[in-house]
Every structure is written in C-alpha cells, then in structure tokens.
C-alpha positions in Angstrom: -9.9 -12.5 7.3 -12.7 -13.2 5.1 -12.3 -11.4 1.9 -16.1 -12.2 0.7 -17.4 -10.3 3.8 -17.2 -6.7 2.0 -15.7 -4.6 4.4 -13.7 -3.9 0.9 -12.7 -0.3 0.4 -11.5 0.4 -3.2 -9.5 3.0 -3.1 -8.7 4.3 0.5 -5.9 6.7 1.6 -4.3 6.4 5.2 -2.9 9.8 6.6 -1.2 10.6 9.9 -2.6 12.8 12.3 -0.1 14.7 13.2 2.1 15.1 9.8 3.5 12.4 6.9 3.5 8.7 7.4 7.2 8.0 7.8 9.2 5.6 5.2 11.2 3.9 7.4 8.0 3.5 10.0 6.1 2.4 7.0 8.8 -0.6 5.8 9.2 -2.0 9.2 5.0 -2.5 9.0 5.6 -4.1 5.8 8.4 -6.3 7.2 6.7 -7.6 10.1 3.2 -8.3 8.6 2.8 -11.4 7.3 -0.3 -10.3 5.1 2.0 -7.8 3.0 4.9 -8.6 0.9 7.7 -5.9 0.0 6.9 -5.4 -3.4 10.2 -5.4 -6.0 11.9 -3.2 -8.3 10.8 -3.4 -11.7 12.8 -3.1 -15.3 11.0 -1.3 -18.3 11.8 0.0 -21.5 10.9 3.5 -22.4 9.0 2.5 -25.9 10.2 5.7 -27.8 14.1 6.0 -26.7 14.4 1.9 -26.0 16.2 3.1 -22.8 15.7 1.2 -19.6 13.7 2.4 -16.5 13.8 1.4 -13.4 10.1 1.1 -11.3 11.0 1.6 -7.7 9.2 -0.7 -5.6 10.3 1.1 -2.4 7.5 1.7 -0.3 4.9 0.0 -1.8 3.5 -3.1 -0.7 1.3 -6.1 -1.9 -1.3 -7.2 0.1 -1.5 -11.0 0.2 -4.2 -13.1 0.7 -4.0 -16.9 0.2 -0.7 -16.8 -1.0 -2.1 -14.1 -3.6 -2.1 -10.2 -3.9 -5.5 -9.1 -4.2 -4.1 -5.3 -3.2 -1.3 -3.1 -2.7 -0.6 0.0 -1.0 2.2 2.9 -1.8 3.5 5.4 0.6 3.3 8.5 -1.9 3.6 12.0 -1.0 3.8 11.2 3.1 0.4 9.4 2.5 -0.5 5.6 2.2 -2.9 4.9 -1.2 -4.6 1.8 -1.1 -6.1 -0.1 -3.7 -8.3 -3.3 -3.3 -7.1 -3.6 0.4 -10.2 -4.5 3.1 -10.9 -1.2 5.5 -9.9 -3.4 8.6 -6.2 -4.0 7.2 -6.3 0.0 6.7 -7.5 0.0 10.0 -4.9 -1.9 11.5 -2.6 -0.3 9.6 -3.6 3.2 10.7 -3.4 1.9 14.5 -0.3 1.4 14.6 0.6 4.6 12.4 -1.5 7.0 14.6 -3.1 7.9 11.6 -6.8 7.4 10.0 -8.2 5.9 6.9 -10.7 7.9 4.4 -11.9 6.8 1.0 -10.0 7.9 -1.7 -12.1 9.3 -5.1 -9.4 8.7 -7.9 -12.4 8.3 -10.4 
C-alpha cells in the first residue's frame, strides 16, 4: 500500500448494512490483519481528584504502516470511526463486515 498515493480519507465511518458492527466480529479483523495492532489499555490520572482511570483500548485499533501507526479505528456506538486510515483499508474492512464506508464530518 502506498500511503503517498492519496486515496487518504480523514475521518471515515464504516457502518453495517443490516444493523451494528459486531465486537467480537470486529477483534477477530483486528487479530488476523497484520496492518492493525490491538491497541492497549491505558492508565491516567484524573488531574482534579488524582484518582486513576483506566482508557479501555477494547475495540480500537492502530493502523500500522512500516512498523508505525499512522491511524486508528474504534468500534463506538455499533459503528467503526476511522481516523487517518486510507479508504481502501476501510474498504477492505467493510468487505469483510458487509458493511460500507462514508466520510465522517467531525469538524
């Protein structure tokens, strides 16, 4: 995949077409693609109370390219959000969803 060839699309969404992308569909995708990597939990601390918070990384996803993430993508609300991820890795992705891709406006 050339990455310099803009087939780029910014934001992008990826909705099935015929209800919610499932999450354990959705990790198995992430687990047998090479070009994503399971992204991990993440520790924070809440700034006001000091406590710590968790970030789930469950069902999110980097997308990896050269051995870097350039992208990601989060199953939110039965719905994948992508961000910096090429329109024929939504593609792809979509295929073997049965779902489609559309731009996302999150301006």
């Amino acid at each position: 995949m050339d990455l310099t060839n803009a087939d780029d699309l910014e934001f992008g969404i990826i909705r099935g077409t015929t209800g919610d992308i499932d999450l354990a569909e959705w990790n198995k995708i992430i687990q047998t693609d090479n070009s994503l990597k399971q992204i991990e939990d993440r520790i924070g601390k809440n700034p006001f109370t000091k406590e710590e918070i968790v970030f789930s990384g469950e069902g999110k996803a980097y997308f990896m390219f050269s051995g870097e993430a350039v992208g990601n993508i989060s199953l939110e609300n039965g719905a994948l959000l992508t961000t910096g991820v090429p329109l024929s890795k939504c593609t792809e992705i979509a295929d073997r969803l049965n779902a489609f891709v559309e731009p996302d406006d999150r301006s």
